[in-house]
Every structure is written in C-alpha cells, then in structure tokens.
C-alpha positions in Angstrom: -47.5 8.1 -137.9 -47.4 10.9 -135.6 -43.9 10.5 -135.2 -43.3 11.1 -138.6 -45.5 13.9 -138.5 -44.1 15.6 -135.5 -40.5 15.3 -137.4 -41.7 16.6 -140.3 -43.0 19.6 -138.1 -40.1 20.4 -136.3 -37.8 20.1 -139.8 -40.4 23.0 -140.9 -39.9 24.9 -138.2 -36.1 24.7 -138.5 -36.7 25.3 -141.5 -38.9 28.6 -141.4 -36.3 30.0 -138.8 -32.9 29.5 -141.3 -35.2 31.6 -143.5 -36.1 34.1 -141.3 -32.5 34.4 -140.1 -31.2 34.8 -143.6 -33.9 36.9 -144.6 -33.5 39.3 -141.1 -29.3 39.2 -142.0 -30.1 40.0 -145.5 -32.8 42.9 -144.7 -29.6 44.5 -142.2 -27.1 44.6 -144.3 -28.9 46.1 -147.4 -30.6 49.0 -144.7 -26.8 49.6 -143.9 -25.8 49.9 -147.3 -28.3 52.3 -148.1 -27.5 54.1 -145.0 -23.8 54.4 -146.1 -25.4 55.5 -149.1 -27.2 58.4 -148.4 -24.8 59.6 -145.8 -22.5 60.0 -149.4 -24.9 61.6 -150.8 -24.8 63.8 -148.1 -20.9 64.7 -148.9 -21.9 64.8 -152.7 -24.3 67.5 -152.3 -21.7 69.5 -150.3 -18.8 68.9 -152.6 -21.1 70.4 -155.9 -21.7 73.4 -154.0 -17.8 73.5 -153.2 -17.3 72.7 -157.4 -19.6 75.4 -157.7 -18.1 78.5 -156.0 -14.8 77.6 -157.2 -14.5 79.1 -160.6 -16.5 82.0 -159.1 -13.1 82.3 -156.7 -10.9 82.0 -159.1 -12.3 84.5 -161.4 -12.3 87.0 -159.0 -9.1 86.5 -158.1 -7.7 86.6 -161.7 -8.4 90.3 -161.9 -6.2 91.1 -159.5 -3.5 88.4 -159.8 -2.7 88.2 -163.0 0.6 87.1 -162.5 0.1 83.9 -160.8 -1.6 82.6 -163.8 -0.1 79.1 -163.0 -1.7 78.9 -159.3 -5.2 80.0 -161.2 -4.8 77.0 -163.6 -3.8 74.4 -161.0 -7.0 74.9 -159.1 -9.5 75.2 -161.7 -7.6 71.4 -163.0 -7.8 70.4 -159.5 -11.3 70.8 -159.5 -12.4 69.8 -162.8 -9.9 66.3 -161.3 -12.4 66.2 -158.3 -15.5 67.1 -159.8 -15.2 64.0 -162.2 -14.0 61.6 -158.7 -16.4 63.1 -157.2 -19.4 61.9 -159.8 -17.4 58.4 -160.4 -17.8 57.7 -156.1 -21.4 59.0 -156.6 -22.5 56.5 -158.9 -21.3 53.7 -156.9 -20.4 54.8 -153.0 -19.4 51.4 -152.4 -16.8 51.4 -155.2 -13.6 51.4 -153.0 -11.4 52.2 -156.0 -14.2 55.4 -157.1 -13.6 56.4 -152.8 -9.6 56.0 -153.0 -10.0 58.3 -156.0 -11.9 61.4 -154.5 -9.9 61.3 -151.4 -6.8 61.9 -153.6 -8.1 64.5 -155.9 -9.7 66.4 -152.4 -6.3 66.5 -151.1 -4.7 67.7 -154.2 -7.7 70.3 -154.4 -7.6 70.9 -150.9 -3.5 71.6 -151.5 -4.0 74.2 -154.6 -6.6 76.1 -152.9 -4.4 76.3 -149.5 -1.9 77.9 -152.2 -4.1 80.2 -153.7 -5.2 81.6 -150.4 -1.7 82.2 -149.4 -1.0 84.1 -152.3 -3.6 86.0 -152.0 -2.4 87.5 -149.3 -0.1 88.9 -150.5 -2.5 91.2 -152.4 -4.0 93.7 -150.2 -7.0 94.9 -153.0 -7.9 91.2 -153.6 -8.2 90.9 -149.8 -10.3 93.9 -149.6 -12.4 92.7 -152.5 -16.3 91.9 -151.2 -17.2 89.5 -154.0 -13.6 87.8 -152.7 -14.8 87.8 -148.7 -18.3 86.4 -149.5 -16.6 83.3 -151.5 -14.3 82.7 -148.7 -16.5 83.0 -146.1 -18.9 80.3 -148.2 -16.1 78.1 -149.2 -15.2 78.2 -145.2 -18.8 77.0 -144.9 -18.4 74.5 -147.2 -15.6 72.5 -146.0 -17.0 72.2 -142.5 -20.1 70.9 -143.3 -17.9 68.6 -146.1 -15.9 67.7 -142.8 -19.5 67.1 -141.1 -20.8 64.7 -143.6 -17.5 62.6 -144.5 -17.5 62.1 -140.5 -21.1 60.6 -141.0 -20.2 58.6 -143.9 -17.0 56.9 -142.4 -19.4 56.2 -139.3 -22.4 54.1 -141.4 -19.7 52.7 -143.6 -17.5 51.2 -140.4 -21.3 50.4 -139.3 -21.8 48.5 -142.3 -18.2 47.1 -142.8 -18.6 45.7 -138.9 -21.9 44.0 -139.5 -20.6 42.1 -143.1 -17.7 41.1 -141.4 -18.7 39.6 -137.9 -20.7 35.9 -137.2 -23.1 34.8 -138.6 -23.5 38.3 -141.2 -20.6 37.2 -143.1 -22.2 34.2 -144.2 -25.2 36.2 -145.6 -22.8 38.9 -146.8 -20.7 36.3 -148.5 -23.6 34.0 -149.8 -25.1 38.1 -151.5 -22.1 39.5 -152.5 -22.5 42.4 -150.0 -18.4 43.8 -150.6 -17.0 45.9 -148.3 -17.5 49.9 -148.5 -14.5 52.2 -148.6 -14.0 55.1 -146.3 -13.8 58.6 -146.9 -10.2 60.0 -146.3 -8.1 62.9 -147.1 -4.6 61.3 -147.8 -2.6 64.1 -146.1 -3.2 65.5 -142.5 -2.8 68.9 -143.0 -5.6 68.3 -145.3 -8.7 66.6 -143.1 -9.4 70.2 -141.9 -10.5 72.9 -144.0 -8.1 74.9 -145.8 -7.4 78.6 -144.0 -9.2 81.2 -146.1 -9.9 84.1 -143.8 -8.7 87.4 -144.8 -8.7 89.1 -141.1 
C-alpha cells in the first residue's frame, strides 16, 4: 500500500510541475506580447500626431506653391495611405501582413514629404513663413521620437519572437497559437531616418 501511495504522490507531483511549467511558459509569452504591444502603441500615438500636422503643412505650403499642385496631392494621398496602415497595424500589432503594410506606406510618406521639403526650397517666402518653421520644427520632432519608439518596438518584438521560438517555449507557443510578431521597418534606407526639413 504505501508503495502505491508514494507512486501516486510522486505522479502528482510531476504532474503539478508540467502545470506549472506550462502555466509559467504561457504567463511569459502573453507578458511579451503585451509588451510588444504597448511598445506599438507607443509608435501609434506618434504617428497620429505626425497624420495630424500634416495637412496643417501642406496647407500652408499651398499658398505659396501653387504650382506644384501635384507634390501637394501626393502627400496628402500618402498620408491618408498611412493613416489607414497605420490604424489596420493598430488593431492587431501582431498582424505581420497589417506591419509589412505601414512600413510601406511610411516609406512612400516618408519619400513625398522629402520632396515637398525640397521644393520648398526653392521658395524663399515659404521658407520665411512662421506657421511653415513651427510645422517643420514639430514634424522634425516627430520622426525622432517615431524613430525612438519603432526602435522599442523591434526590441520587445525580437524579445518576444526569441522566447516563442527557442526550447521548451515553442512547445507552449505552438500548443497557444502564440504566432510570430512582425517588425517595424522602413523598406528604403534613406528612409529609416527622418526626412530633412530644416530651413536654415
């Protein structure tokens, strides 16, 4: 009898511990995903306030470029193209196709804004204009803390993407359906700093 018993203990025991271990793995990867997730939200709230003072750039800039009409249009699409990736990847972060989606339509908006700040230099009034500096100097601000926060969202994403993917995780990740997260990135080069807008 107290053989029995004794087995029967240590098959709890074993027992209790795959639990715990499954439960611990489990509790990890979901604080990693929520990590991953916030650190998004993070970008999100920076690229609204981005979306935001751009229409307030271009309209200033219409008064005194009238005839680059066509450079006006392409950003305000650009960004209208953007803001919409941009609320797709904030409903679901971890939507790798949503992700692959803003990081072209940043670089394409990141691309017509580099263009409208070069031709704006060629207009001397438009350079002069206060309303004009203030934008810049805010959209300036902008992209570097953008630049900030994608940096800590590709670092809890490859946090999370290491812990799914290594032994004995990926057993718990696979039996939970934990996918992997996508990272944040600007397709072009010339585009993963912010775009030059000072009028000096």
């Amino acid at each position: 009898m107290p053989v029995i018993l004794i087995f029967i203990v240590i098959v709890l025991v074993v027992l209790l511990g795959l639990i715990g271990f499954v439960i611990g793995g489990y509790n990890k990867l979901v604080t990693l995903r929520n990590r991953f997730k916030n650190a998004y939200a993070q970008i999100d709230v920076q690229l609204k306030r981005r979306y935001d003072l751009i229409p307030n750039l271009v309209e200033t800039a219409k008064g005194y470029i009238k005839h680059e009409r066509e450079t006006l249009e392409a950003v305000t699409q650009a960004r209208n193209i953007a803001y919409a990736a941009a609320k797709a990847a904030a409903a679901n972060p971890g939507d790798a196709g949503a992700m692959k989606s803003l990081g072209t339509a940043e670089t394409g908006l990141g691309g017509t804004l580099s263009r409208l700040m070069m031709v704006s230099e060629a207009y001397p009034d438009l350079k002069a204009n206060q309303n004009m500096m203030q934008l810049t100097e805010e959209l300036t601000s902008t992209e570097n803390k953008i630049s900030f926060a994608r940096q800590a969202y590709n670092d809890s994403v490859m946090a999370y993407n290491t812990d799914r993917e290594v032994f004995p995780s990926n057993l718990i990740a696979g039996m939970f359906n934990f996918g992997p997260a996508e990272l944040f990135v600007i397709d072009k080069p010339e585009q993963k700093d912010a775009p030059k807008v000072s009028f000096s």
